[in-house]
N, C-alpha and C positions, 0 to 999 in steps of 0.2 A: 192104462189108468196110472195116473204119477201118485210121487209120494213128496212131504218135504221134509226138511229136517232142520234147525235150529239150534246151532251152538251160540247160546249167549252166553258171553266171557265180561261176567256181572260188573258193570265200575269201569270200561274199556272207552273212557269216552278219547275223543282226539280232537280238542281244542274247544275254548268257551264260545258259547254261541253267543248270538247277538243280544241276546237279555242279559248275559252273564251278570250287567251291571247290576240290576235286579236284587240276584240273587248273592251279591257280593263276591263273585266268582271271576272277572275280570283275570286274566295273566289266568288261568286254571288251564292247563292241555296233558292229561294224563299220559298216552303215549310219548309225545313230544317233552315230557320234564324227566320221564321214567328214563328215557333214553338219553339227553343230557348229563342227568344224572350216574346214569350208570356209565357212562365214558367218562367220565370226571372222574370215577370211583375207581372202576377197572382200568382204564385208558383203549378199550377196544369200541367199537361199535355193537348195539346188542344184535345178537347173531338168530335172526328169524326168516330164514332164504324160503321156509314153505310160503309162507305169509306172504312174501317178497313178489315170488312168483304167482301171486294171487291178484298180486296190484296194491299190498294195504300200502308201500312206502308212494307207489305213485298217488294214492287216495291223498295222504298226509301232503302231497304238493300241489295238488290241485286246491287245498284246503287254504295251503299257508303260503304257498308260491316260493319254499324254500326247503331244505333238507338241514336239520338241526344237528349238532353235535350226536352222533351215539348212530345215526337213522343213515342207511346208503340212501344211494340212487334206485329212484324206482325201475321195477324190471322193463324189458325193451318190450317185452310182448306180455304182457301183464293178460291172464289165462281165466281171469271171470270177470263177469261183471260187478264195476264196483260205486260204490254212490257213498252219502251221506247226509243225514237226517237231522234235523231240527226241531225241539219239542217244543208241544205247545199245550201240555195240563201245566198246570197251576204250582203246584212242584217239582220235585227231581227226586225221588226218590225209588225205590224197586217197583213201591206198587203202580203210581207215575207210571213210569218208563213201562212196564211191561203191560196195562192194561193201555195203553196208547197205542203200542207193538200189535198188540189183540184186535186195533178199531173198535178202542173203547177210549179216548181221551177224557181226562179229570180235566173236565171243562166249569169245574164247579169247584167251591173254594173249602177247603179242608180245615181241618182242629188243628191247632199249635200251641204249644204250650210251653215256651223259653223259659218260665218261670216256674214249673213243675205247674201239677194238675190244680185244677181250681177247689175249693175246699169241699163244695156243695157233691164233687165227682169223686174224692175220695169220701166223704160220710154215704155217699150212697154203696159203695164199692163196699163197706165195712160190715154196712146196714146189710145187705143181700147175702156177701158171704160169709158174713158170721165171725168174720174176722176180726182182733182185737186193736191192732192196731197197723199201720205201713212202717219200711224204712226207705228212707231218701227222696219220692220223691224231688226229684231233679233231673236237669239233663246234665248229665252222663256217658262215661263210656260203660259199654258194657263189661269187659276186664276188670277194669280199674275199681267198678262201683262193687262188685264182689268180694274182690279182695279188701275195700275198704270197710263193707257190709257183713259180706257171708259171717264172720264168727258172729255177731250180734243176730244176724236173721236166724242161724243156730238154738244159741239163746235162749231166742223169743218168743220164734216161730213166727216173726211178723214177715213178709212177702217188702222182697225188695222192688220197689216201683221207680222207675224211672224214665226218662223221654231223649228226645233229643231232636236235631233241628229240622228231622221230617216229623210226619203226623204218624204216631206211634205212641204206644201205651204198652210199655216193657215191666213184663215180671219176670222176676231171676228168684229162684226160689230150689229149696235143698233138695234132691231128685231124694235122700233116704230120710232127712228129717221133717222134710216137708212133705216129702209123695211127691211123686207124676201124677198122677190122679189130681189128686185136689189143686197141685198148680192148674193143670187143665179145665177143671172146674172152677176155679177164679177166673180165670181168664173166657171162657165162654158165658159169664155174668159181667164180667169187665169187657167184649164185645158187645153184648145189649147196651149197658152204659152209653159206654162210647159212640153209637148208632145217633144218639140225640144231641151227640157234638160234632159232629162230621170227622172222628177220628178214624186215620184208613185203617192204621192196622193195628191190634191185639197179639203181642207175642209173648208165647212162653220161652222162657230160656232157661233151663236147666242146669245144674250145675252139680259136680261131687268134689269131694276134699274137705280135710277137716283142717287146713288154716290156710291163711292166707296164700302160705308159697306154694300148694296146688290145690289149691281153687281152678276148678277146671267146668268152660263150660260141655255141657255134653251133646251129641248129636241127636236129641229127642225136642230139638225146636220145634213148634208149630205155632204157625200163624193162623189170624182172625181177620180175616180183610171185611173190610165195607160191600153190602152190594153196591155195585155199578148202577148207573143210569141206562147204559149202552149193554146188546150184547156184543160176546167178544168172536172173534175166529172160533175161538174154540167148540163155542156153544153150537154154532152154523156146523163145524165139519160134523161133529156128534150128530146134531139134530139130524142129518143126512146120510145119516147111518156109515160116518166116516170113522175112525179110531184118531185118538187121541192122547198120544203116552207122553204124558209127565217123567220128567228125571230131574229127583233134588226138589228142589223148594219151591219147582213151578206147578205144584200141585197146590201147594197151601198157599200161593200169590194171589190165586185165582179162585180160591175159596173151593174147588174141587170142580167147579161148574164146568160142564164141555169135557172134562177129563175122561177117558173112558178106562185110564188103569196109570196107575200112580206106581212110580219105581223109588225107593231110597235111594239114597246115595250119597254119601260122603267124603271129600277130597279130592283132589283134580283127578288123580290117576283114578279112582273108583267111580267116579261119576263116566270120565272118559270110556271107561273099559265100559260099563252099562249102556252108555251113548251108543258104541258101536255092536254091543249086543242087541239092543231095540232095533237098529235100522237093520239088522239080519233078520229079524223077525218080525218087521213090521209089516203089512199086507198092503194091499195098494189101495188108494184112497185116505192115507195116514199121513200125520203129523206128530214126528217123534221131537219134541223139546223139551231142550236140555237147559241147566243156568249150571255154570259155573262159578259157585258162590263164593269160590275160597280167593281169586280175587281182590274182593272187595273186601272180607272177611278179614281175612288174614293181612293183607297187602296194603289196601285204600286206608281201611280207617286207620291201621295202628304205623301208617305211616313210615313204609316198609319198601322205597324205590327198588332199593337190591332184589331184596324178595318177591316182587311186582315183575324186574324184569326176569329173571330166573326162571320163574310160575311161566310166562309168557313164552320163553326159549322151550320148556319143557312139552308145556302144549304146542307148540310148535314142530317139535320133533313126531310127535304121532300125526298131524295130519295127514301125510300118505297113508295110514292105516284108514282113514274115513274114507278120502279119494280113494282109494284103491277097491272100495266095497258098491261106489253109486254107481246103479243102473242107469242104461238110457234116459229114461223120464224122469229119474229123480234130480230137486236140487237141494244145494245143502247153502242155507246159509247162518253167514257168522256177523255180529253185530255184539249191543251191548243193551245198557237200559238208561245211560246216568254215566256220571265221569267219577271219579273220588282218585284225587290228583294226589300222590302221596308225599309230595312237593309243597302244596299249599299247605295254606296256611287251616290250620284246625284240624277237625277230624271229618268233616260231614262229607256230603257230597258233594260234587261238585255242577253247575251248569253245563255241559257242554253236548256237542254235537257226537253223533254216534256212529260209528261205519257199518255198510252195510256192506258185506261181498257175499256176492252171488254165486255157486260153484254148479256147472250142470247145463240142464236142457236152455241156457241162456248165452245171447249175446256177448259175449268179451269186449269191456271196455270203459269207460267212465259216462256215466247217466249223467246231469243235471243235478243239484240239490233237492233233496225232498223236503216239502214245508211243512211234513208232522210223519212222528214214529211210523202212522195208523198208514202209510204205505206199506209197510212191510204188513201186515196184517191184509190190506187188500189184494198186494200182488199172490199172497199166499193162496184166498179164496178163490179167486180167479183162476190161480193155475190147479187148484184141485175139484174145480167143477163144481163149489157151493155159492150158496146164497152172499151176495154181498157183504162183508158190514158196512157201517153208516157214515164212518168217516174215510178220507184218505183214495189217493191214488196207484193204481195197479203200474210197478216199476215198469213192465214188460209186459 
Protein backbone atom coordinates (compact mmCIF):
# COMPACT_ATOMS: atom_id res chain seq x y z
CA UNK A 1 0.00 0.00 0.00
CA UNK A 2 1.94 3.51 -0.94
CA UNK A 3 1.86 6.69 0.87
CA UNK A 4 2.48 10.34 -0.73
CA UNK A 5 3.86 13.27 0.60
CA UNK A 6 3.77 16.96 -0.59
CA UNK A 7 6.38 19.68 0.15
CA UNK A 8 4.86 22.73 -1.15
CA UNK A 9 7.45 25.58 -1.16
CA UNK A 10 4.43 28.35 -1.10
CA UNK A 11 5.18 31.34 -3.85
CA UNK A 12 8.13 28.74 -5.91
CA UNK A 13 6.63 29.47 -9.24
CA UNK A 14 9.53 29.39 -12.28
CA UNK A 15 8.55 31.57 -15.01
CA UNK A 16 5.11 33.65 -16.17
CA UNK A 17 2.85 31.50 -17.93
CA UNK A 18 1.11 32.08 -20.87
CA UNK A 19 -1.84 34.27 -19.42
CA UNK A 20 0.76 36.28 -17.45
CA UNK A 21 -0.38 39.13 -19.69
CA UNK A 22 -3.65 38.84 -17.88
CA UNK A 23 -2.71 39.17 -14.94
CA UNK A 24 -0.16 41.85 -15.59
CA UNK A 25 2.53 39.46 -14.76
CA UNK A 26 4.60 39.39 -18.09
CA UNK A 27 8.77 39.29 -17.14
CA UNK A 28 7.50 37.51 -13.52
CA UNK A 29 10.01 34.10 -12.99
CA UNK A 30 10.47 33.69 -9.36
CA UNK A 31 13.26 31.25 -9.32
CA UNK A 32 14.98 32.55 -12.40
CA UNK A 33 15.06 36.60 -10.90
CA UNK A 34 15.72 35.06 -7.23
CA UNK A 35 18.76 33.60 -8.74
CA UNK A 36 19.93 36.62 -11.08
CA UNK A 37 19.53 38.44 -8.33
CA UNK A 38 21.38 36.81 -6.03
CA UNK A 39 24.65 36.53 -8.38
CA UNK A 40 24.42 40.10 -8.94
CA UNK A 41 24.36 40.39 -5.06
CA UNK A 42 26.74 37.79 -3.96
CA UNK A 43 28.65 37.11 -7.32
CA UNK A 44 28.21 33.21 -6.71
CA UNK A 45 25.63 30.98 -8.30
CA UNK A 46 22.84 30.02 -5.68
CA UNK A 47 24.15 26.78 -4.25
CA UNK A 48 20.98 24.12 -4.25
CA UNK A 49 23.02 20.75 -5.64
CA UNK A 50 20.04 18.44 -3.69
CA UNK A 51 17.44 20.23 -5.89
CA UNK A 52 20.05 20.06 -8.80
CA UNK A 53 20.24 16.29 -8.57
CA UNK A 54 16.48 16.15 -8.69
CA UNK A 55 16.41 17.82 -12.15
CA UNK A 56 14.83 21.38 -10.89
CA UNK A 57 17.85 23.33 -12.94
CA UNK A 58 17.13 20.77 -15.91
CA UNK A 59 13.07 21.65 -15.41
CA UNK A 60 14.06 25.48 -15.56
CA UNK A 61 15.63 24.67 -19.24
CA UNK A 62 13.29 22.77 -20.70
CA UNK A 63 11.08 25.82 -19.45
CA UNK A 64 13.22 28.59 -20.88
CA UNK A 65 15.82 26.93 -23.18
CA UNK A 66 18.56 28.68 -21.33
CA UNK A 67 20.41 28.74 -17.79
CA UNK A 68 20.24 32.37 -16.35
CA UNK A 69 22.79 34.17 -14.24
CA UNK A 70 22.96 32.60 -10.53
CA UNK A 71 21.32 28.92 -12.06
CA UNK A 72 24.12 25.90 -13.07
CA UNK A 73 23.68 23.43 -15.62
CA UNK A 74 21.24 20.83 -15.07
CA UNK A 75 22.35 17.49 -13.61
CA UNK A 76 23.51 14.83 -16.27
CA UNK A 77 21.30 12.14 -14.84
CA UNK A 78 18.54 14.19 -13.17
CA UNK A 79 17.13 11.25 -10.37
CA UNK A 80 13.02 11.98 -10.44
CA UNK A 81 10.57 12.80 -12.30
CA UNK A 82 10.17 16.13 -13.21
CA UNK A 83 7.26 18.32 -15.15
CA UNK A 84 5.52 21.55 -14.85
CA UNK A 85 2.11 22.83 -14.55
CA UNK A 86 0.03 25.66 -15.91
CA UNK A 87 -3.13 26.94 -14.03
CA UNK A 88 -6.15 27.44 -15.12
CA UNK A 89 -8.69 28.95 -11.89
CA UNK A 90 -9.45 32.28 -12.48
CA UNK A 91 -6.82 33.61 -10.10
CA UNK A 92 -3.49 33.07 -8.55
CA UNK A 93 -3.62 33.08 -5.35
CA UNK A 94 -2.95 30.12 -2.23
CA UNK A 95 -6.49 29.16 -2.29
CA UNK A 96 -6.20 29.03 -6.46
CA UNK A 97 -3.35 27.18 -6.54
CA UNK A 98 -3.92 24.73 -4.01
CA UNK A 99 -7.62 23.70 -4.47
CA UNK A 100 -6.53 23.23 -8.40
CA UNK A 101 -3.51 21.03 -6.77
CA UNK A 102 -6.62 19.15 -4.86
CA UNK A 103 -8.75 18.60 -8.59
CA UNK A 104 -10.86 21.22 -7.35
CA UNK A 105 -10.10 24.26 -10.11
CA UNK A 106 -11.70 27.89 -9.31
CA UNK A 107 -13.34 27.61 -12.54
CA UNK A 108 -15.84 30.21 -11.32
CA UNK A 109 -15.13 33.98 -10.82
CA UNK A 110 -14.34 35.30 -7.39
CA UNK A 111 -14.87 38.86 -5.22
CA UNK A 112 -12.16 41.72 -5.60
CA UNK A 113 -12.12 44.50 -4.20
CA UNK A 114 -8.95 47.07 -5.37
CA UNK A 115 -10.98 49.62 -4.04
CA UNK A 116 -11.59 48.29 -0.44
CA UNK A 117 -14.82 46.56 0.43
CA UNK A 118 -18.16 47.92 -0.89
CA UNK A 119 -20.17 50.00 1.79
CA UNK A 120 -23.40 47.90 1.92
CA UNK A 121 -20.39 44.63 3.08
CA UNK A 122 -18.94 46.61 5.73
CA UNK A 123 -22.58 48.25 7.35
CA UNK A 124 -23.57 44.64 7.23
CA UNK A 125 -20.15 43.35 8.90
CA UNK A 126 -20.96 46.28 11.82
CA UNK A 127 -24.69 45.42 11.92
CA UNK A 128 -23.77 41.48 12.82
CA UNK A 129 -20.81 42.07 14.97
CA UNK A 130 -21.73 44.71 16.97
CA UNK A 131 -19.08 46.53 16.05
CA UNK A 132 -18.60 50.29 16.10
CA UNK A 133 -16.73 51.13 13.56
CA UNK A 134 -13.60 49.49 10.85
CA UNK A 135 -10.07 51.03 10.16
CA UNK A 136 -8.63 51.00 6.67
CA UNK A 137 -10.37 49.24 4.67
CA UNK A 138 -7.95 49.12 1.86
CA UNK A 139 -5.64 47.13 -0.05
CA UNK A 140 -2.65 46.79 1.84
CA UNK A 141 0.27 45.07 3.11
CA UNK A 142 -0.30 43.34 6.00
CA UNK A 143 3.10 44.86 8.00
CA UNK A 144 2.78 47.89 6.87
CA UNK A 145 -1.11 48.51 7.63
CA UNK A 146 -0.41 47.59 11.42
CA UNK A 147 2.14 49.65 11.93
CA UNK A 148 0.31 52.42 10.37
CA UNK A 149 -3.18 51.16 12.17
CA UNK A 150 -2.34 49.08 15.21
CA UNK A 151 -2.02 52.36 17.82
CA UNK A 152 -5.41 53.73 16.58
CA UNK A 153 -7.17 50.00 16.27
CA UNK A 154 -5.63 50.28 20.20
CA UNK A 155 -7.51 53.29 20.73
CA UNK A 156 -10.58 52.36 19.38
CA UNK A 157 -10.98 48.94 19.44
CA UNK A 158 -12.09 49.18 15.77
CA UNK A 159 -10.75 45.80 13.71
CA UNK A 160 -8.24 46.70 11.01
CA UNK A 161 -9.81 45.54 7.69
CA UNK A 162 -8.07 45.21 4.73
CA UNK A 163 -7.67 43.36 1.05
CA UNK A 164 -5.42 43.02 -1.52
CA UNK A 165 -5.19 41.87 -5.12
CA UNK A 166 -6.38 38.17 -4.40
CA UNK A 167 -10.00 37.64 -3.15
CA UNK A 168 -9.38 38.02 0.63
CA UNK A 169 -11.11 39.88 3.44
CA UNK A 170 -8.24 40.49 5.97
CA UNK A 171 -8.72 41.30 9.80
CA UNK A 172 -5.50 42.23 11.87
CA UNK A 173 -6.74 42.99 15.24
CA UNK A 174 -4.89 43.17 18.86
CA UNK A 175 -4.61 39.36 19.99
CA UNK A 176 -4.79 41.24 24.01
CA UNK A 177 -6.76 44.28 23.34
CA UNK A 178 -8.93 42.93 21.06
CA UNK A 179 -9.05 39.05 21.99
CA UNK A 180 -8.37 36.02 19.70
CA UNK A 181 -11.66 35.08 20.49
CA UNK A 182 -13.66 37.91 19.21
CA UNK A 183 -11.20 38.46 16.28
CA UNK A 184 -12.25 34.88 15.44
CA UNK A 185 -15.72 35.68 15.88
CA UNK A 186 -15.61 38.54 13.42
CA UNK A 187 -14.24 36.88 11.20
CA UNK A 188 -16.57 33.51 11.10
CA UNK A 189 -19.55 36.39 10.60
CA UNK A 190 -17.31 38.07 8.03
CA UNK A 191 -17.13 34.47 6.30
CA UNK A 192 -21.07 34.24 6.05
CA UNK A 193 -20.71 37.86 4.43
CA UNK A 194 -18.47 37.30 2.23
CA UNK A 195 -20.20 33.80 1.02
CA UNK A 196 -22.76 36.12 -1.04
CA UNK A 197 -19.83 37.76 -2.76
CA UNK A 198 -17.76 35.11 -3.89
CA UNK A 199 -14.97 36.19 -1.61
CA UNK A 200 -12.34 33.07 -1.12
CA UNK A 201 -10.97 33.63 1.88
CA UNK A 202 -11.58 35.26 5.57
CA UNK A 203 -8.31 35.67 7.51
CA UNK A 204 -7.66 36.42 10.97
CA UNK A 205 -4.33 37.97 11.52
CA UNK A 206 -3.29 38.53 14.84
CA UNK A 207 -0.94 40.78 16.04
CA UNK A 208 0.92 41.92 19.83
CA UNK A 209 2.97 45.02 20.52
CA UNK A 210 2.25 48.21 21.96
CA UNK A 211 3.61 50.67 18.92
CA UNK A 212 4.51 50.61 15.90
CA UNK A 213 8.39 49.36 16.01
CA UNK A 214 7.07 45.88 17.37
CA UNK A 215 3.85 45.45 16.02
CA UNK A 216 4.26 41.85 15.38
CA UNK A 217 2.12 39.58 13.64
CA UNK A 218 1.58 36.38 15.61
CA UNK A 219 1.32 32.68 14.49
CA UNK A 220 -2.49 32.33 15.55
CA UNK A 221 -3.62 33.05 11.82
CA UNK A 222 -6.67 31.25 10.54
CA UNK A 223 -8.33 31.13 7.68
CA UNK A 224 -12.18 31.07 6.31
CA UNK A 225 -12.16 29.74 2.82
CA UNK A 226 -15.31 29.48 0.51
CA UNK A 227 -16.79 26.13 -0.06
CA UNK A 228 -15.70 24.67 -3.38
CA UNK A 229 -17.93 23.54 -6.11
CA UNK A 230 -15.57 20.44 -6.63
CA UNK A 231 -14.47 17.76 -4.27
CA UNK A 232 -10.93 17.87 -3.50
CA UNK A 233 -8.17 14.72 -3.10
CA UNK A 234 -8.50 15.23 0.11
CA UNK A 235 -12.08 14.60 0.75
CA UNK A 236 -11.63 11.15 -1.75
CA UNK A 237 -8.48 9.81 0.30
CA UNK A 238 -10.68 10.38 3.74
CA UNK A 239 -13.79 9.38 2.47
CA UNK A 240 -11.86 5.85 1.70
CA UNK A 241 -10.88 5.62 5.04
CA UNK A 242 -7.29 7.01 4.02
CA UNK A 243 -5.48 9.57 6.40
CA UNK A 244 -4.82 12.81 5.65
CA UNK A 245 -2.23 15.05 7.68
CA UNK A 246 -2.18 18.73 7.32
CA UNK A 247 1.12 20.71 8.18
CA UNK A 248 0.95 24.57 8.62
CA UNK A 249 -1.80 26.33 6.80
CA UNK A 250 -3.04 23.37 4.71
CA UNK A 251 -5.50 22.73 7.21
CA UNK A 252 -7.20 26.18 7.22
CA UNK A 253 -6.71 26.39 2.98
CA UNK A 254 -9.08 23.71 2.86
CA UNK A 255 -11.39 24.69 5.29
CA UNK A 256 -10.49 21.33 7.33
CA UNK A 257 -12.52 19.24 4.82
CA UNK A 258 -10.76 15.60 3.95
CA UNK A 259 -8.29 16.50 6.78
CA UNK A 260 -8.03 13.77 9.17
CA UNK A 261 -5.55 15.56 11.75
CA UNK A 262 -4.13 18.93 11.45
CA UNK A 263 -0.33 19.74 12.74
CA UNK A 264 0.82 23.41 13.64
CA UNK A 265 3.69 24.65 12.43
CA UNK A 266 5.51 27.56 12.14
CA UNK A 267 8.87 28.47 10.22
CA UNK A 268 10.76 26.67 7.63
CA UNK A 269 12.83 24.61 10.10
CA UNK A 270 9.70 23.83 12.41
CA UNK A 271 7.32 22.98 9.84
CA UNK A 272 10.27 20.88 8.05
CA UNK A 273 11.26 18.95 11.35
CA UNK A 274 7.05 18.13 11.55
CA UNK A 275 7.24 17.34 7.82
CA UNK A 276 9.53 14.50 8.47
CA UNK A 277 7.97 13.64 11.83
CA UNK A 278 4.53 12.83 9.95
CA UNK A 279 6.04 10.76 7.24
CA UNK A 280 7.68 8.49 10.16
CA UNK A 281 4.35 8.11 11.46
CA UNK A 282 2.25 8.28 8.73
CA UNK A 283 0.42 4.66 7.92
CA UNK A 284 -0.03 3.49 4.58
CA UNK A 285 -2.83 4.67 2.41
CA UNK A 286 -1.79 8.60 3.60
CA UNK A 287 -1.07 11.84 2.42
CA UNK A 288 1.05 13.83 4.50
CA UNK A 289 1.03 17.74 3.14
CA UNK A 290 3.04 20.23 3.95
CA UNK A 291 3.11 24.31 2.70
CA UNK A 292 5.87 25.96 3.37
CA UNK A 293 4.42 29.47 4.06
CA UNK A 294 7.44 31.39 5.00
CA UNK A 295 8.39 31.76 1.44
CA UNK A 296 5.94 33.64 0.47
CA UNK A 297 5.40 35.29 3.74
CA UNK A 298 8.48 36.27 4.60
CA UNK A 299 10.33 36.41 1.19
CA UNK A 300 7.57 37.02 -1.99
CA UNK A 301 5.64 39.70 -0.67
CA UNK A 302 8.03 41.85 1.37
CA UNK A 303 10.13 41.65 -1.47
CA UNK A 304 13.08 39.92 -0.03
CA UNK A 305 15.35 38.02 -3.18
CA UNK A 306 18.31 37.46 -0.67
CA UNK A 307 16.16 36.11 1.93
CA UNK A 308 14.15 33.98 -1.04
CA UNK A 309 17.41 32.55 -2.03
CA UNK A 310 18.83 31.64 1.44
CA UNK A 311 15.28 30.15 2.57
CA UNK A 312 15.79 28.00 -0.62
CA UNK A 313 19.69 26.96 0.13
CA UNK A 314 18.49 26.15 3.65
CA UNK A 315 15.56 23.95 2.59
CA UNK A 316 17.85 22.45 0.40
CA UNK A 317 20.24 21.32 2.73
CA UNK A 318 17.70 18.99 4.58
CA UNK A 319 16.42 17.26 1.68
CA UNK A 320 18.52 14.16 2.20
CA UNK A 321 16.96 14.06 5.66
CA UNK A 322 13.38 13.39 3.66
CA UNK A 323 15.20 11.08 0.78
CA UNK A 324 16.91 9.21 3.21
CA UNK A 325 13.30 8.30 5.31
CA UNK A 326 11.11 7.11 1.80
CA UNK A 327 10.16 3.69 1.57
CA UNK A 328 9.77 1.62 -1.53
CA UNK A 329 6.19 2.74 -2.47
CA UNK A 330 6.18 6.04 -1.19
CA UNK A 331 6.57 9.31 -3.41
CA UNK A 332 7.39 12.56 -2.22
CA UNK A 333 6.71 15.49 -4.15
CA UNK A 334 7.69 19.11 -4.31
CA UNK A 335 5.92 21.96 -6.29
CA UNK A 336 4.33 25.19 -5.34
CA UNK A 337 0.86 27.00 -5.76
CA UNK A 338 1.43 30.69 -7.44
CA UNK A 339 4.79 32.50 -8.24
CA UNK A 340 5.46 35.94 -5.93
CA UNK A 341 8.50 37.03 -7.91
CA UNK A 342 10.28 39.23 -5.33
CA UNK A 343 11.95 40.96 -8.36
CA UNK A 344 8.73 42.37 -9.72
CA UNK A 345 7.16 44.78 -9.60
CA UNK A 346 4.42 45.29 -6.38
CA UNK A 347 3.78 43.05 -3.73
CA UNK A 348 1.19 40.31 -4.98
CA UNK A 349 1.43 37.27 -6.64
CA UNK A 350 2.54 36.57 -9.32
CA UNK A 351 1.24 34.40 -12.64
CA UNK A 352 3.38 31.74 -13.21
CA UNK A 353 3.95 28.13 -13.96
CA UNK A 354 4.83 25.82 -11.06
CA UNK A 355 7.41 22.66 -10.84
CA UNK A 356 6.50 19.64 -10.09
CA UNK A 357 9.25 16.79 -9.20
CA UNK A 358 8.47 13.71 -8.43
CA UNK A 359 10.89 11.63 -5.84
CA UNK A 360 10.23 7.69 -5.58
CA UNK A 361 8.26 4.77 -7.01
CA UNK A 362 8.45 6.92 -10.47
CA UNK A 363 10.06 7.15 -13.72
CA UNK A 364 13.24 9.51 -13.84
CA UNK A 365 13.04 12.27 -16.22
CA UNK A 366 11.13 15.05 -17.93
CA UNK A 367 7.18 14.55 -18.70
CA UNK A 368 5.46 16.90 -20.97
CA UNK A 369 3.67 20.08 -19.69
CA UNK A 370 0.65 19.73 -17.64
CA UNK A 371 -2.32 21.89 -18.70
CA UNK A 372 -3.78 22.39 -15.02
CA UNK A 373 -2.43 22.05 -11.18
CA UNK A 374 -5.54 19.38 -10.84
CA UNK A 375 -2.68 16.79 -12.38
CA UNK A 376 -0.99 16.62 -9.33
CA UNK A 377 -4.15 15.95 -7.48
CA UNK A 378 -5.05 13.14 -9.96
CA UNK A 379 -1.82 11.46 -10.25
CA UNK A 380 -1.93 11.38 -6.40
CA UNK A 381 -5.57 9.53 -6.31
CA UNK A 382 -4.51 7.18 -8.75
CA UNK A 383 -1.34 6.10 -7.18
CA UNK A 384 -3.08 5.85 -3.68
CA UNK A 385 -6.08 3.56 -4.86
CA UNK A 386 -9.00 6.31 -4.55
CA UNK A 387 -11.76 7.44 -6.19
CA UNK A 388 -10.91 9.98 -8.96
CA UNK A 389 -11.31 13.76 -8.68
CA UNK A 390 -13.03 15.47 -11.62
CA UNK A 391 -10.63 17.41 -13.16
CA UNK A 392 -6.90 16.69 -14.45
CA UNK A 393 -4.59 13.97 -15.63
CA UNK A 394 -2.70 11.21 -13.87
CA UNK A 395 1.24 12.26 -14.49
CA UNK A 396 2.21 8.50 -14.43
Amino acid sequence: MARVFIGLLDSFGIGASDDADKFGDVGSNTLGNIAKHYFDTKNKAISLPNFKKLGLFNLYHEIHKSYPKGIEKGDENPSSLYTYAKEVSTGKSTFCGHMEIAGAPVDYELGYYPNGFDKEIIERFLKETGLKGVLGNCVASGTKIIEDLGEEHIKTGYPIIYTSADSVFQIAAHEEHFGLDNLYKACEIARKICDDYNVATVIARPFLGDNPSNFKRTTNRHDYTITSKYKTMLENIAEDKGEVIAIGKIRDIYDGKGVTKAVKAAGLCDIFDKFINEINLAPQKSLVFANFVNFDMDFGHRRNPIGYGEALEYFDTRLPELLNILKPDDILIFTADHGCDPTFKGTDHTREFIPVIIVGNAKAGFVNRRETFSDIGQTIVKYLGVKPVQFGKAIF
